[in-house]
C-alpha positions in Angstrom: -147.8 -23.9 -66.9 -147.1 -20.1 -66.5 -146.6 -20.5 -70.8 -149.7 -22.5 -71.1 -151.9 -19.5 -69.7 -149.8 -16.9 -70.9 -151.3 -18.8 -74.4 -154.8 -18.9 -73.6 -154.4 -15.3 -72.9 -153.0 -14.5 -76.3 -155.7 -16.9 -77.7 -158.4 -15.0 -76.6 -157.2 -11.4 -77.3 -156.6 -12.9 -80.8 -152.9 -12.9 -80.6 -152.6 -15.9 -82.9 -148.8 -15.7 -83.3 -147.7 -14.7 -79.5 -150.4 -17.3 -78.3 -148.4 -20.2 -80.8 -144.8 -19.2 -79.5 -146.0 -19.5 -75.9 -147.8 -23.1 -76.0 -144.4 -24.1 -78.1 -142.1 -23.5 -75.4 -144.8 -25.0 -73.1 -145.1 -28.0 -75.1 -140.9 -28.1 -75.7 -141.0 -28.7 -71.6 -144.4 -30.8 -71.3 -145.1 -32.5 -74.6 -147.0 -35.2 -73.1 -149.7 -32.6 -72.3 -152.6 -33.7 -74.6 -154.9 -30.7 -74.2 -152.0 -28.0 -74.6 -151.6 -30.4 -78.0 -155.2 -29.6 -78.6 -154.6 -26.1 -78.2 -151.6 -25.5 -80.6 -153.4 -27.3 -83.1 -156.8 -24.2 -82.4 -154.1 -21.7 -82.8 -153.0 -22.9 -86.5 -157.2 -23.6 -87.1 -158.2 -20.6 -85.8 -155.9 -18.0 -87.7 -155.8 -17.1 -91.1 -153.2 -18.4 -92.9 -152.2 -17.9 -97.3 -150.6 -21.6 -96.7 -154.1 -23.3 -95.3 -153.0 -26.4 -96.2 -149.2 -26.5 -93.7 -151.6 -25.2 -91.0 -153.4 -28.0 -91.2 -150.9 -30.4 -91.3 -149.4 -28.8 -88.6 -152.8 -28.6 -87.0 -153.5 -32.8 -87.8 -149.6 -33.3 -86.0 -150.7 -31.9 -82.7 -153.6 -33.8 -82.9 -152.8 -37.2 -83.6 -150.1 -36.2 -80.6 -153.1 -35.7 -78.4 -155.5 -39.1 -79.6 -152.3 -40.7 -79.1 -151.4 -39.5 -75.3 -155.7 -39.4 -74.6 -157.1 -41.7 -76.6 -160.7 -41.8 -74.8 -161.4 -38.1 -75.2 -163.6 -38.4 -77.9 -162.8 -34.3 -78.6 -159.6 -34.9 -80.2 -160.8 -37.5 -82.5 -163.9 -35.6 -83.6 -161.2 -32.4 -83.9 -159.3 -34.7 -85.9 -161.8 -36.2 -88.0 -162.9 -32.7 -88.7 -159.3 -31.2 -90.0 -158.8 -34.7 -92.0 -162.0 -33.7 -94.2 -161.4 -30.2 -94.4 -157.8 -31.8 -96.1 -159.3 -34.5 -98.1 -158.0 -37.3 -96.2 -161.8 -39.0 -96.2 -160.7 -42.4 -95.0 -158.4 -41.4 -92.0 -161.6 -38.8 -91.2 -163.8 -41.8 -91.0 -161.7 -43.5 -88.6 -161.2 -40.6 -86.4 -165.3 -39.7 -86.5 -166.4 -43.3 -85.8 -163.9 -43.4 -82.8 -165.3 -39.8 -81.4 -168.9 -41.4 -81.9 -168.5 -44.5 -80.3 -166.3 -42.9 -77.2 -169.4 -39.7 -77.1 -173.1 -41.3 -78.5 -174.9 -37.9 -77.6 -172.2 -35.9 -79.1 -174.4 -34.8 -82.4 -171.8 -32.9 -83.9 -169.6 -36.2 -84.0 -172.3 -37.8 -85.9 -173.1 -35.1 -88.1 -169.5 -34.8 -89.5 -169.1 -38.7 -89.4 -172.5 -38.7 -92.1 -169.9 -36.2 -94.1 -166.9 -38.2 -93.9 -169.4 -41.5 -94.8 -171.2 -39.3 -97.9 -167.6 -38.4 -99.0 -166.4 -42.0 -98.9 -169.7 -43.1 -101.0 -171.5 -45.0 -98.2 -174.3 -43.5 -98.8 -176.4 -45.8 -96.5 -174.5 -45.7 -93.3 -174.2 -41.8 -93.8 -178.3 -41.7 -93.9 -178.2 -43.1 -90.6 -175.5 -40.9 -89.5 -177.2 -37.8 -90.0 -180.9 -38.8 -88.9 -178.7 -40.0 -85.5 -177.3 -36.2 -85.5 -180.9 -34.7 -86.4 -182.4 -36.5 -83.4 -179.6 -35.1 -81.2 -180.0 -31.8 -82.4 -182.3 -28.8 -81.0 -181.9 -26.8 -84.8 -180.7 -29.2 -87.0 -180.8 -27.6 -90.2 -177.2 -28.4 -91.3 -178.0 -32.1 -90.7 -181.7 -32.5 -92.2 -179.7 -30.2 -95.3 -177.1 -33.0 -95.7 -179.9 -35.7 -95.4 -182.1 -34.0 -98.6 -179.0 -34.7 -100.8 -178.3 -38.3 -99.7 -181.7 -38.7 -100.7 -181.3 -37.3 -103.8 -178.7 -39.2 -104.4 -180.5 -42.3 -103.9 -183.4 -41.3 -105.8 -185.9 -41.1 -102.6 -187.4 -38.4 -103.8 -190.2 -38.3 -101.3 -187.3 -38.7 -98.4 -185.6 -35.0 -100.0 -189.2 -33.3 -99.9 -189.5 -34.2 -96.4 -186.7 -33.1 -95.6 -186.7 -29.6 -97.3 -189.7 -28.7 -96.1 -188.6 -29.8 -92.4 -185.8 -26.8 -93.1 -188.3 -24.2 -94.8 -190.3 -24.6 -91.3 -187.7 -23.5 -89.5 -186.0 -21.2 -92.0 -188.8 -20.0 -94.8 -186.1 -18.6 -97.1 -182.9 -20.7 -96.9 -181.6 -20.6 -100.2 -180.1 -24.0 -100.4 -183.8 -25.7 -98.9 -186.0 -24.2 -101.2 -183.3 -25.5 -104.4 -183.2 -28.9 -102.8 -187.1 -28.6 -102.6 -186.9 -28.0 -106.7 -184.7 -30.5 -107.1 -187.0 -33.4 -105.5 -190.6 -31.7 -106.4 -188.9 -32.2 -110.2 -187.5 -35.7 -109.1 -191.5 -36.6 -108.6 -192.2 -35.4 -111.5 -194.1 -31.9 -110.4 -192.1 -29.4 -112.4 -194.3 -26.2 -112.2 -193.8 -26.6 -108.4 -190.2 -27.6 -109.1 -190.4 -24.6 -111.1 -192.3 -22.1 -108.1 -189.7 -23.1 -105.8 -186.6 -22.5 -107.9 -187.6 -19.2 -108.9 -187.7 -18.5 -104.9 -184.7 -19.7 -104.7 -182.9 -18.0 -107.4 -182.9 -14.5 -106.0 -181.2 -16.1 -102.8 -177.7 -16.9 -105.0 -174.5 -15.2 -106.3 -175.0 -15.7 -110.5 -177.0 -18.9 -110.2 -175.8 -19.9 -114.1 -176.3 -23.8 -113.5 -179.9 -22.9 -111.5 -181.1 -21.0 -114.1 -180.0 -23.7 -116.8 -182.5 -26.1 -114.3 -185.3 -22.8 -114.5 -185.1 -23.6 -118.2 -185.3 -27.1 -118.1 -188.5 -27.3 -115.6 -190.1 -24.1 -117.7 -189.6 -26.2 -120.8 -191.5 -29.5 -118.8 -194.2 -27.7 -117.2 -194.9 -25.5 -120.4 -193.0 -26.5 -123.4 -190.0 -26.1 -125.5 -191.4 -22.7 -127.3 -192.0 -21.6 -123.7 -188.9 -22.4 -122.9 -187.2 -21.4 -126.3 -188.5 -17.7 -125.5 -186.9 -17.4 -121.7 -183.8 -18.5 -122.8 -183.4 -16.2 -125.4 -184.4 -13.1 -123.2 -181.4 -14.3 -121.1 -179.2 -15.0 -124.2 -179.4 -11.3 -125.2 -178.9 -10.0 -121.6 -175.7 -12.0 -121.1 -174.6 -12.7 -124.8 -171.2 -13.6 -123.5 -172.7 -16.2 -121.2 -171.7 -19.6 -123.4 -174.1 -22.0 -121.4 -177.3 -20.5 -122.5 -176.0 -20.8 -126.2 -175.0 -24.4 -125.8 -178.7 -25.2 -124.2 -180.0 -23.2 -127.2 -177.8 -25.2 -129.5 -179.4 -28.4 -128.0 -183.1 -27.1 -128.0 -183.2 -26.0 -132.0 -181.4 -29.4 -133.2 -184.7 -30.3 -130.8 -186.8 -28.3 -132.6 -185.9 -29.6 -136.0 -183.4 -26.6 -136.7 -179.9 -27.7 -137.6 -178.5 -24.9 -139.3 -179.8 -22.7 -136.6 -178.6 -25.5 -134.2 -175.0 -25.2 -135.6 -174.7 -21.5 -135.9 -175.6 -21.5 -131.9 -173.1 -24.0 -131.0 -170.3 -22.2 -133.5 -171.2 -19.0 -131.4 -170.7 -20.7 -127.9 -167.0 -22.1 -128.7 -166.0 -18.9 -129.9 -162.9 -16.8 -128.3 -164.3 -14.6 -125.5 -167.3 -16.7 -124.7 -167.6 -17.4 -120.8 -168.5 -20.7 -118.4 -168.2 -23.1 -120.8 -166.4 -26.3 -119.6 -164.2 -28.7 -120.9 -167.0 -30.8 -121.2 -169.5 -28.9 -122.6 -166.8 -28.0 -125.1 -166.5 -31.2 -126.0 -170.2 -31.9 -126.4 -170.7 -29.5 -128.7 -167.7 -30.2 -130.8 -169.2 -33.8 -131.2 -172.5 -32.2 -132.1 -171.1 -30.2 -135.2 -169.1 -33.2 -136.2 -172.1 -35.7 -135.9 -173.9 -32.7 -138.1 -170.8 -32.7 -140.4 -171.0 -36.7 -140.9 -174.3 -36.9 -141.6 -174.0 -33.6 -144.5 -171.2 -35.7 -146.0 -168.4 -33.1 -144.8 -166.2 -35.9 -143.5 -162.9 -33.5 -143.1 -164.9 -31.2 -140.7 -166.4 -33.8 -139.0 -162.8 -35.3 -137.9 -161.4 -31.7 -137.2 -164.6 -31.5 -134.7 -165.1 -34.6 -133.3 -160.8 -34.5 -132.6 -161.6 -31.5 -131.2 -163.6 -32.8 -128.6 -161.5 -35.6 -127.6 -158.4 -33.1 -126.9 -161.5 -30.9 -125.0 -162.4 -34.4 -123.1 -160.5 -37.4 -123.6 -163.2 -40.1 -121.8 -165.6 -38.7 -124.5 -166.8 -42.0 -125.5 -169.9 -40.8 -128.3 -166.6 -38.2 -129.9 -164.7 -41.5 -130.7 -167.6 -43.8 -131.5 -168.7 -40.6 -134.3 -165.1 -40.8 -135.1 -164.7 -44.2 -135.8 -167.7 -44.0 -137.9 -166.2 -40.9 -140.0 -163.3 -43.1 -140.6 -165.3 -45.9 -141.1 -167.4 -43.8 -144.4 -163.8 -42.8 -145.7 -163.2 -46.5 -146.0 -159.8 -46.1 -143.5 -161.0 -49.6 -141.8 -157.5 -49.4 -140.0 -157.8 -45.8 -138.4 -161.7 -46.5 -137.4 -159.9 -49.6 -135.5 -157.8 -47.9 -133.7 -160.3 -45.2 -132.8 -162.9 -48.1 -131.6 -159.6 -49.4 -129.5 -158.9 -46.1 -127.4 -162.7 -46.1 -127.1 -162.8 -50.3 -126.2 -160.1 -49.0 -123.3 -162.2 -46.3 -121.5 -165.9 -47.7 -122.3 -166.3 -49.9 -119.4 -169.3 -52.0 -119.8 -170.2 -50.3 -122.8 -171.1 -52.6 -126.0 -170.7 -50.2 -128.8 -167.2 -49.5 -129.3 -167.0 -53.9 -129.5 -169.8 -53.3 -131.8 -168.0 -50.8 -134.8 -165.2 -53.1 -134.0 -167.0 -56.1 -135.1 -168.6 -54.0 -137.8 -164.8 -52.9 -139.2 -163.3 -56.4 -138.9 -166.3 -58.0 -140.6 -165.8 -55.3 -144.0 -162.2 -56.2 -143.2 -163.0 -59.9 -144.1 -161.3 -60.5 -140.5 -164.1 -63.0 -139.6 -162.9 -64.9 -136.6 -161.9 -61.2 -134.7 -164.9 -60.1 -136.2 -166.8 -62.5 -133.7 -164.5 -62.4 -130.9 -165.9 -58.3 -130.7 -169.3 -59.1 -131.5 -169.5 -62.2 -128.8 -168.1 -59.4 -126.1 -170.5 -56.8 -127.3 -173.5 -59.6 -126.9 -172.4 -60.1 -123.7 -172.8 -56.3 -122.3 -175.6 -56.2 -124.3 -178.2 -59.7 -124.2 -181.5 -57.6 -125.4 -179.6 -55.6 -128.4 -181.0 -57.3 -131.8 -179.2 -55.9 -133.6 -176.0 -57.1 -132.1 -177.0 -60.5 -132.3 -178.3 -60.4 -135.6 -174.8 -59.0 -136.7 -173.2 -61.5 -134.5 -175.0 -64.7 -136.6 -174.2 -63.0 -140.0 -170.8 -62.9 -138.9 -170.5 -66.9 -136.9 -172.3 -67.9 -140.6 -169.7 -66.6 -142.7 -166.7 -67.5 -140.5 -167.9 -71.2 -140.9 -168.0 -70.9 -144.8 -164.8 -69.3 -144.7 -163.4 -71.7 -142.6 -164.8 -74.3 -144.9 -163.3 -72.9 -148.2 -160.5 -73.1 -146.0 -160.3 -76.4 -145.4 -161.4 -77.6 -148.8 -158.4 -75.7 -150.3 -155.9 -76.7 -148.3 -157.1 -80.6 -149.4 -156.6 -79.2 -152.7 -153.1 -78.2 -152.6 -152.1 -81.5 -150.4 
């Protein structure tokens, strides 16, 4: 016991590592004490630490000690539940939050991490109701009506994210993150120069906002148009030429505009050493917009070198191996345009296209009966595409005659 206090002491005067060695020889006599388990797990929380992750390992083994010796004090599984998610471990943080909210109802804190822990997981329903529980429960709840605007975002209830926004600017008439989720939902109900009014609050409010000012663009170029929003973007371009984003949206807006050389030169410029903020993604975008422009110039060598290009950059790139395949497909290399549309059949999903080239490549192929197998699978993730069953009967047709010269020579020979 003396330890025990002796560590509460420490605790308090912020003696992090004196405070540990104390409630460790008290727990090496008592280990069946659950809240001294709590409190060695406060200590590794509490301090900082260049290995975050061991303290809180070390941090969930004290804990799941105390749930285990206490299991009806709802404060160790909300504790718990709240190191499992800082860690990642979503699922074992919903069990732990659901136990501290059915053990503590009025606890709004336990509700408000277990509409986390649910948003985390994907449950986006069950984590709407969590947090409107914690925003009843609370007397500011500003965190909770925050996470509620970006379920209902996420499930398109635009009107729900307004609400909600503006519920936080009463409280809080400049909080940063409020006024952007008010953009983001004014713009979801299609009102972009308010979208537009409230982002440009909000912009001041953040450290280098580059993917906020990319959404000031976009709403500039809705509520005004695309020379309007053409002219903004190049006042930022030439304040931060370095910034690769901005020439990447410029890129996009001249092919827009009807400019492809233009288009191209902006692109070239983005992907060049030096260049900052571009992803791997974005990378990959615009490689596959040089090499579409390549294909359709007739430079066919380019166009692989790009369009390669962006599969190394992003290898789920599905348009980089469909313009590929098509490349391929123009050089008359039916084989290597097959085995492009294959790597792109394997990541597609429920995408009909890649089945679609396929069928294209085995009908040229004179490959009739494959030919159809594609083009039936391609029908089937796509029942309104026309032109996939028009290419489907031409194909069925000539697979009977085929089959029928077939036939009528092997009669021949016997």
């Amino acid at each position: 016991m003396l330890q025990f206090l002796l560590s509460r002491f420490h605790y308090q005067a912020g003696s992090y590592p004196a405070a540990l060695a104390a409630i460790q020889e008290a727990l090496a006599d008592w280990p069946d004490e659950p809240r001294w388990q709590a409190h060695a797990a406060k200590i590794y929380l509490v301090q900082e630490s260049p290995n975050r992750l061991q303290a809180l390992a070390n941090a969930i083994n004290y804990l799941e000690q105390a749930s285990t010796l206490e299991p009806e004090y709802s404060s160790h599984h909300l504790a718990l539940g709240q190191v499992y998610l800082e860690s990642g471990q979503v699922q074992r943080a919903l069990q732990s939050l659901e136990q501290a909210s059915h053990l503590k109802p009025e606890n709004a804190e336990g509700w408000f991490n277990l509409a986390k822990a649910q948003y985390l997981a994907g449950d986006l329903e069950q984590a709407a109701l969590s947090a409107e529980r914690a925003i009843e429960q609370m007397e500011e709840p500003v965190d909770a009506l925050m996470l509620r605007a970006e379920i209902a975002l996420e499930t398109n209830n635009y009107r729900g994210a307004l609400s909600r926004a503006q519920a936080i600017l009463r409280l809080i008439p400049d909080q940063p993150k409020a006024l952007y989720l008010l953009a983001k939902a004014l713009e979801g109900l299609n009102r972009p120069a308010e979208a537009l009014e409230a982002l440009e609050k909000a912009l001041p409010l953040f450290d280098q906002p580059v993917e906020m000012t990319l959404e000031r663009l976009q709403l500039i170029k809705r509520s005004q148009s695309l020379e309007a929003g053409m002219r903004a973007l190049q006042e930022l371009i030439s304040q931060n030429p370095k910034q690769a984003d901005y020439l990447a949206l410029l890129a996009e807006w001249l092919l827009e505009a009807g400019k492809q050389d233009a288009a191209m030169q902006a692109a070239r410029l983005a992907l060049q050493d030096g260049m900052e903020g571009l992803s791997r993604k974005k990378r990959a975008d615009l490689h596959t917009l040089i090499g579409l422009h390549m294909r359709r110039t007739g430079q066919l060598d380019q166009a692989i070198h790009h369009l390669s290009e962006a599969i190394t950059q992003s290898s789920d790139h599905l348009d980089a191996y469909l313009e590929l395949g098509k490349v391929y497909q123009e050089r008359r290399e039916l084989q290597q345009a097959l085995k492009v549309y294959q790597k792109a059949i394997n990541m597609a999903g429920g995408d009909y296209r890649p089945y679609y080239q396929a069928g294209l490549v085995l009908k040229d192929s004179k490959d009739y009966m494959a030919a159809e197998a594609m083009l039936r699978r391609a029908a089937q993730l796509a029942p309104d595409e026309v032109s996939v069953h028009r290419l489907l009967g031409a194909v069925v047709a000539l697979n009977l005659v085929h089959s029928h010269r077939l036939v009528a020579t092997q009669s021949k020979e016997s």
